[in-house]
Every structure is written in C-alpha cells, then in structure tokens.
C-alpha positions in Angstrom: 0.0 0.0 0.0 1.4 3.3 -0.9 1.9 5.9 1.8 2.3 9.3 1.8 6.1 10.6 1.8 6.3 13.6 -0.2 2.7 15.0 -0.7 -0.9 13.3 0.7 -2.5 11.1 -1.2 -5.7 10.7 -2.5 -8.6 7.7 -2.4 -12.4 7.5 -2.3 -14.4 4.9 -1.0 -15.6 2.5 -4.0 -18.8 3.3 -5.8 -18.8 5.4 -8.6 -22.1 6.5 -10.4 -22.8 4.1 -13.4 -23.8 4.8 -16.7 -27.8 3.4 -17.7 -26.1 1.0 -20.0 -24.2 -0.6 -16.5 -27.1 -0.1 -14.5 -29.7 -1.6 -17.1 -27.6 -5.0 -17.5 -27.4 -4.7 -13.9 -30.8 -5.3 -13.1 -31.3 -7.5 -15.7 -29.0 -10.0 -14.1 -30.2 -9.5 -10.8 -34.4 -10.0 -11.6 -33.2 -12.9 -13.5 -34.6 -11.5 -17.3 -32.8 -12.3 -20.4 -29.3 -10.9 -20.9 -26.3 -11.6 -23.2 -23.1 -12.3 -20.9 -21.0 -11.1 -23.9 -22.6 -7.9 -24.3 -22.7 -7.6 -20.0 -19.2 -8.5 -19.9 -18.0 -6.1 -23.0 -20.6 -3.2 -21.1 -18.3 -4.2 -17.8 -15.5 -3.7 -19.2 -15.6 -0.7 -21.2 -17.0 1.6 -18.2 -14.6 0.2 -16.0 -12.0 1.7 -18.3 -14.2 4.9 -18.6 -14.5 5.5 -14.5 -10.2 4.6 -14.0 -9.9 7.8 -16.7 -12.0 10.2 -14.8 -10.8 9.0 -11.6 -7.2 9.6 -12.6 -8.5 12.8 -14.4 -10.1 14.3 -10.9 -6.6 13.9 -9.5 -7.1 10.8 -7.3 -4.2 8.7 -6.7 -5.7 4.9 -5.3 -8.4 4.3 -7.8 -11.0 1.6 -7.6 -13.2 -0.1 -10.5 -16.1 2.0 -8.9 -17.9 -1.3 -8.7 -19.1 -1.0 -12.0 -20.6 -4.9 -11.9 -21.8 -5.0 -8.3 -25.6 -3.8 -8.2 -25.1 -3.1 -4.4 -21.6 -3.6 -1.8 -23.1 -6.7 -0.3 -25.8 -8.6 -2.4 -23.1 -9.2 -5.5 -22.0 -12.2 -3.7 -25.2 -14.3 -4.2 -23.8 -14.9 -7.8 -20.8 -16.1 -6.6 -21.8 -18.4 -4.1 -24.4 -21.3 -3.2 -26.9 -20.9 -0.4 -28.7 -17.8 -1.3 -32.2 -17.3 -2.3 -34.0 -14.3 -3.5 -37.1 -13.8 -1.6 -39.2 -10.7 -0.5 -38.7 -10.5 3.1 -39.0 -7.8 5.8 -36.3 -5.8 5.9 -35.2 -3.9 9.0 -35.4 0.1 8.7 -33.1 2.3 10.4 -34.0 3.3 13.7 -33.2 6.8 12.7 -35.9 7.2 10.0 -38.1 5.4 12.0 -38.4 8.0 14.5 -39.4 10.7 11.3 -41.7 8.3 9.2 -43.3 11.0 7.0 -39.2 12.1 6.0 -39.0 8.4 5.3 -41.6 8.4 3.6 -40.6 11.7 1.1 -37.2 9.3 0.5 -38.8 6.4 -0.7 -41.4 8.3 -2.7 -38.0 10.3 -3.9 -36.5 6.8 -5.0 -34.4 6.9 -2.1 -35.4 3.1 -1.3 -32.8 0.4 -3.1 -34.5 -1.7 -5.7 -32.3 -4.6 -6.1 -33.5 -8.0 -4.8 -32.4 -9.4 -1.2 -30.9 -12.8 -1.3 -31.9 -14.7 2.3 -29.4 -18.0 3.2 -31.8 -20.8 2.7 -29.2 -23.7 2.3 -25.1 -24.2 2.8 -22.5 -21.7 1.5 -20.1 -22.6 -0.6 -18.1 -21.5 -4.1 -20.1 -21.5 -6.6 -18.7 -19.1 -9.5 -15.5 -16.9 -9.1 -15.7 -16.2 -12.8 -17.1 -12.9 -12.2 -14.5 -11.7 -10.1 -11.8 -12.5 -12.1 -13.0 -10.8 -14.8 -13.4 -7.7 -12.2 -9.7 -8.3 -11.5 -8.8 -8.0 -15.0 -11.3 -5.4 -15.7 -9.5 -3.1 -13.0 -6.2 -4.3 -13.9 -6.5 -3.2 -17.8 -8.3 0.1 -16.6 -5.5 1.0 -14.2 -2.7 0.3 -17.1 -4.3 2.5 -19.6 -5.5 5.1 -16.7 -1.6 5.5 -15.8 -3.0 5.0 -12.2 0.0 3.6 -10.2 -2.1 1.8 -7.3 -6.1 0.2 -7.2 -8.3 -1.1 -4.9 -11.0 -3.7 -5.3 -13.9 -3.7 -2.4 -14.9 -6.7 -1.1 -18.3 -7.1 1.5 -16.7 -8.3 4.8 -18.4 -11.6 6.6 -20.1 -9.1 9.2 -22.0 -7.0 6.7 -23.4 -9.9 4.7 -24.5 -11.8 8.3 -25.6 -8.1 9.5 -28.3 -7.6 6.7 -28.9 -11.0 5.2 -31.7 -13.1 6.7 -30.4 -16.4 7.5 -32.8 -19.2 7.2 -30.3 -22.1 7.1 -27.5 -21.8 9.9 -28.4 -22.4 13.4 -26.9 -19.3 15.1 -24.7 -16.3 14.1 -21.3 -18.1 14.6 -22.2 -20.8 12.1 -23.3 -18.4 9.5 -19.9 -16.2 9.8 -17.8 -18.9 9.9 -19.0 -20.4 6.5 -18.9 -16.3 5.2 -15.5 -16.1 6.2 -14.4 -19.2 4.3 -15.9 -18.4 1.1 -14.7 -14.4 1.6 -11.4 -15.9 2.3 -11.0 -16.7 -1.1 -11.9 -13.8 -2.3 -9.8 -11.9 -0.6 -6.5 -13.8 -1.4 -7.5 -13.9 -5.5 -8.1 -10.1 -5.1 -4.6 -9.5 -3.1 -2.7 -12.2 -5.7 -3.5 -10.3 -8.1 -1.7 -7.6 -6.5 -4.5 -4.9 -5.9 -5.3 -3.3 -2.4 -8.4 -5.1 -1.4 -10.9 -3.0 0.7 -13.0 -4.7 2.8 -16.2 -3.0 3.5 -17.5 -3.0 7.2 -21.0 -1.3 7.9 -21.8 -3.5 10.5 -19.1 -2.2 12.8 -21.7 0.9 12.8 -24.6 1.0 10.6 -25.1 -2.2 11.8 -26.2 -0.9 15.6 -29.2 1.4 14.5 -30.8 -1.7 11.9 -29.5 -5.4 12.9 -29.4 -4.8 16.7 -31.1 -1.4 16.7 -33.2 -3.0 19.7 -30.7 -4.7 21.8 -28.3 -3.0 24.4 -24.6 -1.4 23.6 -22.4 -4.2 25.1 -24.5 -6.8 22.8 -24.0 -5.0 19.9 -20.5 -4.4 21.1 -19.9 -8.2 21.7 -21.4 -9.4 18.3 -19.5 -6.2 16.1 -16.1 -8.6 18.1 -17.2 -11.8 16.6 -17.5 -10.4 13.0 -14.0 -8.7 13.6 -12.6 -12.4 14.3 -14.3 -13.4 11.7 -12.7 -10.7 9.5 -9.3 -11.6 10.7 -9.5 -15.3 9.8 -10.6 -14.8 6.5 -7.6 -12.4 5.8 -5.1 -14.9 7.6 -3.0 -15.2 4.2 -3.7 -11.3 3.1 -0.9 -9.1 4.3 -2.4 -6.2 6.7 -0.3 -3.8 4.4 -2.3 -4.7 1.2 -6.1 -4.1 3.1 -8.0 -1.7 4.2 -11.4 -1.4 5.7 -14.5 1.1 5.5 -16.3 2.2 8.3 -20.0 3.5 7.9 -22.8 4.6 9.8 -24.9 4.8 6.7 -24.6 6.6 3.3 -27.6 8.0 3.6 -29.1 11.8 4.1 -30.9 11.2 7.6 -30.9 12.4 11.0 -28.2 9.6 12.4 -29.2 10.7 15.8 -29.4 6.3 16.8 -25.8 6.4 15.4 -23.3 4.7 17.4 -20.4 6.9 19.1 -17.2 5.8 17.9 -16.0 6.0 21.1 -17.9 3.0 21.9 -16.3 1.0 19.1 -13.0 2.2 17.8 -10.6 -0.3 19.8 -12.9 -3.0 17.9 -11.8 -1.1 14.7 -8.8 -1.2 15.4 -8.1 -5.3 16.2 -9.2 -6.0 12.3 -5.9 -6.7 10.9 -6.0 -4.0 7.9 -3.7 -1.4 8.1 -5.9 1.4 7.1 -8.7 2.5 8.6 -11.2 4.7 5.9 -14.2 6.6 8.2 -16.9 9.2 8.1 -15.0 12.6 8.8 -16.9 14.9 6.9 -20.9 14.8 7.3 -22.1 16.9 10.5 -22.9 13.7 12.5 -19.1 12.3 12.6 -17.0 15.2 11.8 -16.3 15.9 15.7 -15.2 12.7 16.3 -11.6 13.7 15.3 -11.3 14.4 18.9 -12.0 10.6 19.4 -9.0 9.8 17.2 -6.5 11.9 18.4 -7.6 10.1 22.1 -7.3 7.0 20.9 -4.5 4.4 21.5 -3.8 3.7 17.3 -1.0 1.5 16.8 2.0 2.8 15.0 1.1 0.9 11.9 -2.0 2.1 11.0 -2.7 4.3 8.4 -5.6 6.7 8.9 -8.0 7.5 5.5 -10.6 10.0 6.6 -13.7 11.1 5.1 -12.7 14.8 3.8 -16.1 15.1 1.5 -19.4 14.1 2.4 -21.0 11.7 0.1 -24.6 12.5 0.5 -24.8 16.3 -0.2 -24.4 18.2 -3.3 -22.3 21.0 -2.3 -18.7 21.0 -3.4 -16.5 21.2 -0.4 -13.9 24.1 -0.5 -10.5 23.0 -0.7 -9.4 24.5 2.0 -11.7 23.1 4.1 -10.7 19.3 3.0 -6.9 20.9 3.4 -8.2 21.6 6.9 -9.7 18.4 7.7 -6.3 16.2 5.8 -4.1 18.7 8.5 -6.2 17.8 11.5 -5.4 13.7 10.7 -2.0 15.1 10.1 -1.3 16.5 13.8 -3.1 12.9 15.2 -0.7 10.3 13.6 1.5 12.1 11.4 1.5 13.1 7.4 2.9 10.0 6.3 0.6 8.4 8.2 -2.8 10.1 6.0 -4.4 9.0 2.7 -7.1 11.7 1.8 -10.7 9.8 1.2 -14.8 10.3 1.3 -17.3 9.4 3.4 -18.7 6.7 1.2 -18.9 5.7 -2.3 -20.8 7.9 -5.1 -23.6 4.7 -5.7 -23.8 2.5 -3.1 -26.3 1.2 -5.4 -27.0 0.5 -8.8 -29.0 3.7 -10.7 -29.6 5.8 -7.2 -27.5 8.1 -5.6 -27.6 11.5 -3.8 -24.7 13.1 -5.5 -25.3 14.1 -9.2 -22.7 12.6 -11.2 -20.9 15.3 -12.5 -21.3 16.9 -8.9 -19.1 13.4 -7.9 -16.4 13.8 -9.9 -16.0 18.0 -8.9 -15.6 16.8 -5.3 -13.0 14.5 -6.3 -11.0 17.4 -8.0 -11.5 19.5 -4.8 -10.3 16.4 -3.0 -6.9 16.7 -4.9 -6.9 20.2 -4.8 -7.1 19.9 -1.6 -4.5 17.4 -0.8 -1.9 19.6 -2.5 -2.7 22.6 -0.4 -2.3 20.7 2.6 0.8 18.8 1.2 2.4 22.5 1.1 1.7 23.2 3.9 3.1 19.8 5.6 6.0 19.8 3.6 7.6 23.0 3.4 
C-alpha cells in the first residue's frame, strides 16, 4: 500500500455512479430476465476503463473499478456463491428514519429506497462461480494500465455485513453463518490481493449495523457481536498481508438524521483489532466530523494508516479546498502526514441507478479532494 512521503494522497471509498447502460444490464441480471453475458461482460469492461480515466483525471491517486458490476456492496455475492435465495422478506429500517416516518416516507417516494432484490441463506454456503471476479480483476487491472494509475483497490463485502443484513434461514446461530462467510470471503480476498491490488473490505456493520440489525438490543450486545464479525474478518484475511487491506467504516450513506448512530467511542478499539492497516471513516458529514477528537484520544498503533472522510458523500455542495486541506491537517497533527491517505465518506452509488450526488457533482468533489491534498501537502511539507 502506498503511503504518503512527499505529498498526501488521494482515495475514495468504492462506488462510482454508473452509466444506464451498467445499470440496465445490472438489473437485468439481478431480476433474473434475459441478458447476453457477452454484451454484460463487454458493457463491464468498457465503463470500468471509462471511471479509472475520470478517476485519474479528478486527480485521485488509489483508484477503484467503482464497482461497476456489483448492483449493491453486499448482495453481489449471491452470484458467486451457493446458499442464497432471492425472496421478499422484511427488511429492518433504520431506527433513525423510523423516529421521522413522514421524511422516510418523502425518500422512498423520492427513489431513495434500493430496488435490487435481497438474497436470504436458505441452504449451505459454498463456491459456486469466481468467474465474475476474475473478470473484475482484469477489468481493474487493464483500466489501471491504460489510466496510468499507479495503485487500485477492489472492495470486497466483509463476513459481518453480509450476516448483518442478510436473513439467514439455514445456519443455526450467528457463529455458524460467519464462519461459512468467512471461508468463502477468504477466497476472495486472497485472489483479489494475488493479483496484486489493495483489497478494501467493507464493514457497515461495525456501525450501521447498531441502528438496523441490533437497533433493539443494548450497547455491550452489539459491542460483543461487532467482536465476533471482527474475528471473523481476521480469519478470513489470515493469508492477506495487513499492508495490502483496508477497511470502511460506515454509519450509513444516507441523508438522515443519524441521531441512533453509534459513538465511535464506543467502538474504535474493535476497529482497530481487524488486521487491515488502514482504517477509511466518516469525517466529513455533520454527525461524525467531531469525532476527530475521538482519534486523536485513541491508543492507534504505530502501523496504522488513517483515510478520513474529507467530502461528504450524500450532499451536493462542493467542499472548498481548503476546508478538506483543513480536515487532511487535522489527521496530520493525530498520527502524522505519512501516516494520512485523503478519502470520502462513502462511495458515489452504493447502489446500482440511485444516488444522492449528481454525477458530474461526484467527480467535482473529487477534484476538490486533490486540490485539496496539494494545499495541505504545502503546507506539511515545506
């Protein structure tokens, strides 16, 4: 993993907005209608290349595939492995919106609700197909060669946030159900880090997961289950080298209130057992931008590499960049420059054909991002 040595780098979370043509074979594949896999795979392929350009064109250093083939971070993994169903079932809101049910009302009549089908865990996990993620692999791979990008990541759903917020019908308690997730992720995560890209593992349920899953249980529950999917994490990236992952933290990409949102005081020394080296969290939206305070408290080991949030991913205004120089110089003073990758709240489309920020609004954040980063940069290095 690159670090910072003469200037501050730059990342983003994952998602990108995707063109109609993605997002049409998209949902195609996922309501099981007719599609060609030539013309999905050629669709793929081509605005995989076309998102590395503008990525590398915003000035953004660690680029991603902006998970051009994934309708959603989590559900993807139904077409890779046995043992999940698509079924209507009830799907727990968050506690947040439930406390304002004509706002959550005005999103879902907005569109804000996902579309995309929810697979439940009606028999044994196993490998089924890793075709599709090779082809990702070389997707990214191609994209980043003809980008000029120099480094790539490639997010991956950790075993947490699939157990977290798919029903299981099939294993007989939590531990069951993230053991078999971790073997099956396990793979995944050593084809993605063999191939030599930076594999981001994504990690809602460390947070999001307290105000939907366990939105109804007591802090030191949620505390002791958020542990188990950490171990579970762990296990699964046994043979990936903590210097080639990172993790996402997230309380939600969503506008809301986020007043049910966990504290990360409450959390952040589980954070920080997952063997990743970087951390990427919510440092920009006005729910988690205080908890900088909580960082700079915190007992972070020397290894760890810090990626804050310095836009927020669910508003339309263009942060100034001197306000993300501000926020890189605050993670500066907690752990040192070297020590900071500049990044986003979230991704740009956490799912398929919705997302908050208007696409060409995504892509002038990410040049205020870089803009940004080299203000601070000379600033830290003069």
């Amino acid at each position: 993993m690159q670090t910072s040595t003469d200037r501050i780098l730059t990342t983003h979370v994952g998602s990108m907005p995707r063109p109609q043509a993605v997002v049409d074979q998209l949902f195609a594949q996922d309501q099981g209608r007719a599609y060609d896999q030539a013309e999905f795979d050629q669709v793929m392929q081509q605005a995989v290349q076309e998102v590395a350009a503008k990525q590398v064109a915003a000035g953004v250093d660690i680029i991603s595939d902006g998970e051009m083939s994934k309708i959603s971070y989590a559900t993807y993994i139904r077409h890779r492995f046995t043992g999940f169903e698509i079924d209507e079932v009830p799907r727990a809101t968050p506690k947040d919106l439930d406390d304002f049910p004509a706002y959550k009302q005005r999103l879902a009549d907005a569109g804000g609700t996902p579309k995309y089908h929810r697979p439940v865990v009606r028999e044994a996990i196993t490998i089924k197909d890793l075709s599709p993620l090779q082809k990702d692999i070389e997707n990214l791979l191609a994209a980043k060669a003809a980008a000029g990008a120099t480094e790539a990541f490639m997010n991956s759903a950790s075993p947490g946030v699939i157990a977290v917020f798919q029903p299981n019908e099939y294993y007989t308690n939590d531990e069951q159900f993230l053991a078999a997730l971790a073997a099956v992720m396990k793979v995944e995560y050593e084809k993605i880090t063999q191939a030599g890209l930076i594999l981001q593992v994504d990690c809602p349920d460390l947070a999001m997961g307290r105000h939907i899953r366990f939105r109804d249980v007591d802090t030191a529950t949620f505390k002791k289950a958020a542990q188990a999917q950490v171990e579970a994490l762990n296990y699964a990236l046994e043979n990936v080298p903590a210097d080639q992952a990172r993790m996402h933290l997230c309380w939600g990409n969503y506008e809301g209130p986020h007043h049910h949102d966990v504290d990360l005081r409450e959390i952040i020394d589980i954070v920080l057992s997952a063997k990743p080296q970087a951390v990427q969290f919510e440092g920009a939206n006005p729910r988690h931008q205080h908890e900088w305070r909580i960082w700079a408290d915190a007992n972070i080991p020397d290894d760890k590499i810090l990626i804050p949030g310095t836009l927020d991913t669910t508003t339309n205004f263009v942060e100034h960049p001197e306000l993300v120089a501000q926020r890189i110089e605050r993670f500066s003073d907690i752990v040192g420059k070297e020590r900071v990758i500049a990044g986003t709240d979230c991704g740009f489309g956490t799912f398929a054909g919705f997302g908050a920020v208007h696409p060409d609004i995504a892509y002038a954040k990410l040049r205020s991002l870089a803009e940004g980063a080299r203000i601070a940069s000379e600033r830290l290095w003069r």
